[in-house]
C-alpha positions as CSV (number, residue, x, y, z in Angstrom):
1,X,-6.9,10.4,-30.8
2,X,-3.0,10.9,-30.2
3,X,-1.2,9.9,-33.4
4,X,-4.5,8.7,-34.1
5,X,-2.8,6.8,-38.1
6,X,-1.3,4.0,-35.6
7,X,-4.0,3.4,-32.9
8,X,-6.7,3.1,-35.9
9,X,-4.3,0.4,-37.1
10,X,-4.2,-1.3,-33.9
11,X,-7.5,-1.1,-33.4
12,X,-8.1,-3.0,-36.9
13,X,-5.9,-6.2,-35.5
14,X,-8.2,-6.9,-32.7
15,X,-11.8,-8.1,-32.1
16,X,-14.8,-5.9,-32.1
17,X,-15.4,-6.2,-28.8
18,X,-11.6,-5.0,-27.8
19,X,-12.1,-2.2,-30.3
20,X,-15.0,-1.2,-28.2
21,X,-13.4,-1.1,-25.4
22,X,-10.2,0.6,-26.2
23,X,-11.9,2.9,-28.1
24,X,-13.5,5.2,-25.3
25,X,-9.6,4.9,-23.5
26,X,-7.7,6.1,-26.6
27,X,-10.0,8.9,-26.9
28,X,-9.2,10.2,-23.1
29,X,-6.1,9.3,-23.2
30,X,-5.0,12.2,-25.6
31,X,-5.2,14.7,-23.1
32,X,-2.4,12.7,-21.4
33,X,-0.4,11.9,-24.3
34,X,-0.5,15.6,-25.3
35,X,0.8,16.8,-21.9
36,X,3.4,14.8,-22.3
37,X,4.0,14.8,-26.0
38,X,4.0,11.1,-26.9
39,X,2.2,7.9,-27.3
40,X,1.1,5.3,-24.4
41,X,3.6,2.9,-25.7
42,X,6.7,5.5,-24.6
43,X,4.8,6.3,-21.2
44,X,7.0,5.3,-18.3
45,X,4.9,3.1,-15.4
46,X,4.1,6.7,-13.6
47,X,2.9,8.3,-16.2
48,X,0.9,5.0,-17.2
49,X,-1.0,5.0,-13.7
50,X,-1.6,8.4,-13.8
51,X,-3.4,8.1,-17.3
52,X,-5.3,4.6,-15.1
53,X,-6.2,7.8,-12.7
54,X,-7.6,10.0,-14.9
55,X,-10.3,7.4,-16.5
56,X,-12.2,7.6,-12.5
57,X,-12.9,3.8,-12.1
58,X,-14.4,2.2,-9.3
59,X,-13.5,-1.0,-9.5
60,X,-10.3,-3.0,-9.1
61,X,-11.2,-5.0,-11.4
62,X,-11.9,-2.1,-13.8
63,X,-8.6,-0.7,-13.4
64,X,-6.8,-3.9,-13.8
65,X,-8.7,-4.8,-17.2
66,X,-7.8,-0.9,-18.6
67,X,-3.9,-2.0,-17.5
68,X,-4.5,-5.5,-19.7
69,X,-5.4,-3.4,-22.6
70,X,-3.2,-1.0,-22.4
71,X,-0.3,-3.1,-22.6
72,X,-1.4,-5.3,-25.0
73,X,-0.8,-1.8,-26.8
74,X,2.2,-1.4,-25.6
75,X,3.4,-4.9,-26.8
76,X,1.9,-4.4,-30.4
77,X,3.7,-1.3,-30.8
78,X,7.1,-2.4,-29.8
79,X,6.7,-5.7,-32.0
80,X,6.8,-3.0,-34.6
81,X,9.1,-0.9,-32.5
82,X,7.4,1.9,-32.9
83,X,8.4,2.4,-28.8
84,X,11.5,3.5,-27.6
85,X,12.2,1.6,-25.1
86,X,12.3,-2.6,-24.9
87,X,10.6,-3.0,-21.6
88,X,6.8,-2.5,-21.3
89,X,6.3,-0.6,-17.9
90,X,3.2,-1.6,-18.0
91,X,3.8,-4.7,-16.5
92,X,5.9,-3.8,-13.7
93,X,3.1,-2.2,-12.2
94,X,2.3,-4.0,-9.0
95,X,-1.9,-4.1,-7.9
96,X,-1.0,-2.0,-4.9
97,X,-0.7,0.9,-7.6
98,X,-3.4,-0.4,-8.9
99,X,-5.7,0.3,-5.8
100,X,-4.2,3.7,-5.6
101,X,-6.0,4.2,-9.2
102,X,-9.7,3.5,-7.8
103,X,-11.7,6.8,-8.6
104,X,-13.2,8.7,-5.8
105,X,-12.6,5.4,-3.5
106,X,-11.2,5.4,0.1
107,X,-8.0,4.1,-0.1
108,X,-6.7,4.7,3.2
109,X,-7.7,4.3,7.1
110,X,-7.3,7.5,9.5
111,X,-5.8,7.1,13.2
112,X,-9.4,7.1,14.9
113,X,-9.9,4.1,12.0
114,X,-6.8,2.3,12.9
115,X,-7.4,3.0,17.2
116,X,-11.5,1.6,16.4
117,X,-9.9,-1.5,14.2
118,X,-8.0,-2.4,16.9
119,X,-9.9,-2.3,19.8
120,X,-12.3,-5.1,18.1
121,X,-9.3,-7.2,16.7
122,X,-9.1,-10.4,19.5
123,X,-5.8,-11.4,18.4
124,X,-2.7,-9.3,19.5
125,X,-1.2,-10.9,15.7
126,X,-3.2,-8.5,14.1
127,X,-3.2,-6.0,16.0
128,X,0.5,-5.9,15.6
129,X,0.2,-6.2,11.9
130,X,-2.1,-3.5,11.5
131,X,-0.4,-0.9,14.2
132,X,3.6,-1.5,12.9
133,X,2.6,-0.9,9.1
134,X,0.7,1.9,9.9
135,X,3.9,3.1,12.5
136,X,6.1,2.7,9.3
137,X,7.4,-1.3,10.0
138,X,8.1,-3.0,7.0
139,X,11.4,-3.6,5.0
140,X,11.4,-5.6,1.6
141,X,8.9,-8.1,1.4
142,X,8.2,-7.1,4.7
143,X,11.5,-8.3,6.4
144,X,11.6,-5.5,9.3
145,X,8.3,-6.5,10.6
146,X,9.1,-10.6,10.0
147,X,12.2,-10.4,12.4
148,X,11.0,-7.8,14.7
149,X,11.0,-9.4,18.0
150,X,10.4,-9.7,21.7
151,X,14.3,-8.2,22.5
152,X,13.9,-5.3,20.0
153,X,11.2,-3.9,21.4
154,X,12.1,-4.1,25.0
155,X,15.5,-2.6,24.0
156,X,13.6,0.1,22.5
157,X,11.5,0.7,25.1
158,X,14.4,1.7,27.2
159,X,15.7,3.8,24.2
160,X,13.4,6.7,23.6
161,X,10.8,3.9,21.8
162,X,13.6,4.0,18.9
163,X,13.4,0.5,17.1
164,X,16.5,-1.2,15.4
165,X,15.3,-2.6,12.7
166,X,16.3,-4.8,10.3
167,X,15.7,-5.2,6.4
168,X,16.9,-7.8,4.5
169,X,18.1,-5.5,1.4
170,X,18.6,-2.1,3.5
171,X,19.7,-3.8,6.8
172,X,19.7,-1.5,10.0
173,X,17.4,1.3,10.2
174,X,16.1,2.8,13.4
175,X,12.5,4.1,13.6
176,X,11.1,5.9,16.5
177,X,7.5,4.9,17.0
178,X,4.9,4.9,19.7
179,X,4.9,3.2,23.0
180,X,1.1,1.8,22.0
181,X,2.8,0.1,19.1
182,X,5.3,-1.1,21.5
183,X,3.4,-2.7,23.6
184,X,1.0,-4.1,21.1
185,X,3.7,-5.7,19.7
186,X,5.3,-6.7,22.8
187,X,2.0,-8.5,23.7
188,X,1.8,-10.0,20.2
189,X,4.9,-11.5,20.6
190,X,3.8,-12.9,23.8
191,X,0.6,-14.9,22.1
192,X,0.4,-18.5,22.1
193,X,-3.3,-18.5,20.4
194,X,-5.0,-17.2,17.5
195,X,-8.1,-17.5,16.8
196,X,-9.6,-18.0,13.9
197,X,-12.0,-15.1,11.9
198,X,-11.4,-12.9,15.2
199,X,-13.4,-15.7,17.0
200,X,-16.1,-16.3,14.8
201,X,-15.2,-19.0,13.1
202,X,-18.2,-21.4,12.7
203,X,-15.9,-25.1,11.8
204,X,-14.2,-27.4,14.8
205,X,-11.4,-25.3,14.8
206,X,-11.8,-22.3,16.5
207,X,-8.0,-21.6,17.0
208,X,-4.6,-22.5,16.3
209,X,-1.5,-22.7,18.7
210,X,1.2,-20.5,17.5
211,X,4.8,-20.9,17.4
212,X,6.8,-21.1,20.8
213,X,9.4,-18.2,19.9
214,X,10.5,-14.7,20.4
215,X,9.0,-12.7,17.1
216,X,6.2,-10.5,16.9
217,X,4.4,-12.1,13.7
218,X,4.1,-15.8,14.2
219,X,3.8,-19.1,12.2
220,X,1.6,-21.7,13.4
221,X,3.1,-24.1,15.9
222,X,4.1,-27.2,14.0
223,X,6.1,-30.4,15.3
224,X,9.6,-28.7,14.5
225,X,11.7,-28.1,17.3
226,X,13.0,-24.6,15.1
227,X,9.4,-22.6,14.5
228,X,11.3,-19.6,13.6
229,X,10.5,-16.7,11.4
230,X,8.0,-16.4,9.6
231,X,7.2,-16.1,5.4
232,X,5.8,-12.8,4.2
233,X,2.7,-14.7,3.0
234,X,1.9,-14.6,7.3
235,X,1.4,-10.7,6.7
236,X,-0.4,-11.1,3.8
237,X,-2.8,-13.2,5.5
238,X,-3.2,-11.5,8.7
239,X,-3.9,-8.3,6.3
240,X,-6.6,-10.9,4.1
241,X,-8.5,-11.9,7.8
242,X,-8.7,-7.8,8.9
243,X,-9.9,-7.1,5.7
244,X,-12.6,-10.1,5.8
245,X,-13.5,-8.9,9.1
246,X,-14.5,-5.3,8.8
247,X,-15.4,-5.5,4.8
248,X,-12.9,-3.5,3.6
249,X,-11.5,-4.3,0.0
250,X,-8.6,-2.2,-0.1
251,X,-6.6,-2.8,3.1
252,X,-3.2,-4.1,1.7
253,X,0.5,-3.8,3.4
254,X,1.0,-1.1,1.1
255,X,-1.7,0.9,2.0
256,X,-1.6,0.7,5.7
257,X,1.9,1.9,5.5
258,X,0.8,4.7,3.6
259,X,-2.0,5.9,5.9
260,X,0.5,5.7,8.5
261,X,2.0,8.6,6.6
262,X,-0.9,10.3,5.9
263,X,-1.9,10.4,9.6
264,X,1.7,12.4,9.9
265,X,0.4,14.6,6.6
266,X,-2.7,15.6,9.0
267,X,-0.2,16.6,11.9
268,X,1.4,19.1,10.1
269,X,-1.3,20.1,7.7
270,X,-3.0,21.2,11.0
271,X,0.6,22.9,12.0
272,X,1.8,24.4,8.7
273,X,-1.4,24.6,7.2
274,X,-0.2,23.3,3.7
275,X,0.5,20.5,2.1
276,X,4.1,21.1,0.0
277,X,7.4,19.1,-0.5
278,X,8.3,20.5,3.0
279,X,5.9,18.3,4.5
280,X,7.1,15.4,2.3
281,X,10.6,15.7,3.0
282,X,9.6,15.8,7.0
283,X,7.4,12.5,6.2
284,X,10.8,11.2,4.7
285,X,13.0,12.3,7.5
286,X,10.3,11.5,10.2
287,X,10.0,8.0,9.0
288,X,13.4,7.7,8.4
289,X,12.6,6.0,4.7
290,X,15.6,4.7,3.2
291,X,15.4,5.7,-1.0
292,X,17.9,6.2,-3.5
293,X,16.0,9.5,-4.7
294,X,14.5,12.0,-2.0
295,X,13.8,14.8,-4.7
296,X,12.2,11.8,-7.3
297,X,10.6,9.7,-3.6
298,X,9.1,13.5,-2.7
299,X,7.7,13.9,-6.4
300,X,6.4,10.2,-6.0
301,X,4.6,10.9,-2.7
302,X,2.9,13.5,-4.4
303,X,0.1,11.1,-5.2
304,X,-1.1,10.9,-2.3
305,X,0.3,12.9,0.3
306,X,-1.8,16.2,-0.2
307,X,-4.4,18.4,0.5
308,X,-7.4,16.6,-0.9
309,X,-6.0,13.2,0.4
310,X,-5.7,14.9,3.9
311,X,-9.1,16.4,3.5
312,X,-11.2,13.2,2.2
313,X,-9.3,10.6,5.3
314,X,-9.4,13.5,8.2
315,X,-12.2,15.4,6.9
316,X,-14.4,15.1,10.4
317,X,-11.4,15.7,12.6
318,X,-10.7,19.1,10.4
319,X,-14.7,20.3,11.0
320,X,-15.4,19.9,7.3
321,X,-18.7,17.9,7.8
322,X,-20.3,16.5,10.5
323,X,-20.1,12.3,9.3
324,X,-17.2,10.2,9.7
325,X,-15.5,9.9,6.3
């Protein structure tokens, strides 16, 4: 084990049944820890999730218990402040990273996935959801897609599909997308219905009336005269009912944003025939991302925009083998 004196003593503070588990994660973890040349407790949250990474779980709930431990570690050690820091990182990891650490899991939804999902999805609502996160529609806590509405995209639609969008934190940012998405989400914002489970829901209620307003993403309809827009937690269910409804466990906003830019990895991987920071800057520029960092963003995106990502989602499209991934 990496400085092997102070995890021993760490190990002797907690139960038997911690030991045993730690044990086997300390012992990996020294590859890590040597590459970089210190501890877990100095590990900044990157580095953390790619130590998560290398110990190939399955499970969410895997990965989130090896995060638990892991900064309980960090927490001993800077009670002691054997760290260098004051913060643990550790806990500023959200679970959307957390998915990304699933071992030899699908994480993310190809174009033919996304066109399929759609077609059986009843409700324009999700539709929309699913079709502007993966066209790059999101802001903070999902702001751009919340106030999209019924004006922006028929303004865009005589503009070269170019959306003005509009993020709480960033504010404007235009985003050219397709004229499917467009009209998806012109349709959505249109809907007066939704109904429940994708219309198979078995109790009296079989739908819900939606608000009478403009947006794209809708609240229900309740007896205010002022339904306007709606709370992030609308995304987060529409995203919960998809998932429900086709059994997949890792659809999150997060992801579906990123498979949106994986789809434009498979575009120029067929072009260039490469993945390299070239193809992440033109993800950056295409998308027209708003960070603080390109060269650190390009570095970050390196998780999962390349070549075995590409290959594993688009895998039947690029003639590798003859099943759908």
């Amino acid at each position: 084990m990496y400085n092997s004196d102070i995890k021993e003593k760490y190990l002797d503070t907690v139960s038997e049944a911690v030991a045993h588990q730690l044990k086997p994660l300390f012992s990996k973890s020294e590859i890590t820890e040597n590459l970089y040349s210190k501890d877990i407790y100095d590990f900044t949250s990157v580095q953390i999730l790619e130590l998560i990474r290398s110990y190939d779980q399955t499970t969410i709930g895997s990965v989130k218990r090896t995060l638990s431990l892991l900064s309980m570690y960090i927490d001993w050690a800077a009670s002691y402040n054997l760290s260098k820091g004051t913060v643990n990182l550790a806990r500023t990891i959200s679970t959307d990273e957390l998915y990304e650490c699933l071992g030899d899991k699908k994480l993310y939804i190809s174009f033919s996935e996304l066109e399929d999902m759609q077609d059986k999805l009843l409700n324009y609502q999700s539709k929309a959801v699913l079709r502007c996160l993966f066209e790059g529609i999101s802001g903070l806590a999902h702001s751009e897609l919340l106030s999209l509405s019924k004006q922006q995209i028929e303004e865009a639609m005589l503009n070269d599909n170019v959306l003005k969008l509009h993020d709480k934190k960033n504010g404007i940012r235009k985003l050219k997308v397709s004229s499917d998405c467009l009209v998806i989400a012109l349709n959505a914002s249109k809907e007066t219905k939704y109904k429940l489970k994708n219309g198979r829901a078995e109790g009296q209620t079989k739908e819900v009336s939606l608000a009478e307003n403009d947006y794209v993403i809708k609240t229900k309809k309740t007896r205010s005269k002022h339904d306007g827009e709606a709370g992030k937690h609308i995304v987060t269910n529409l995203i919960t009912d998809i998932s429900d409804f086709f059994k997949i466990n890792f659809l999150t906003p997060n992801t579906i944003v990123r498979s949106g830019h994986l789809y434009r990895a498979y575009q120029l991987y067929k072009e260039k025939g490469v993945i390299d920071n070239s193809v992440r800057y033109q993800i950056i520029d295409d998308f027209n991302l708003i960070v603080s960092n390109k060269h650190r963003a390009v570095y970050n995106m390196k998780d999962y925009i390349n070549e075995d990502e590409v290959k594993k989602c688009y895998a039947e499209e690029l003639g590798l083998k003859e099943e759908t991934v």
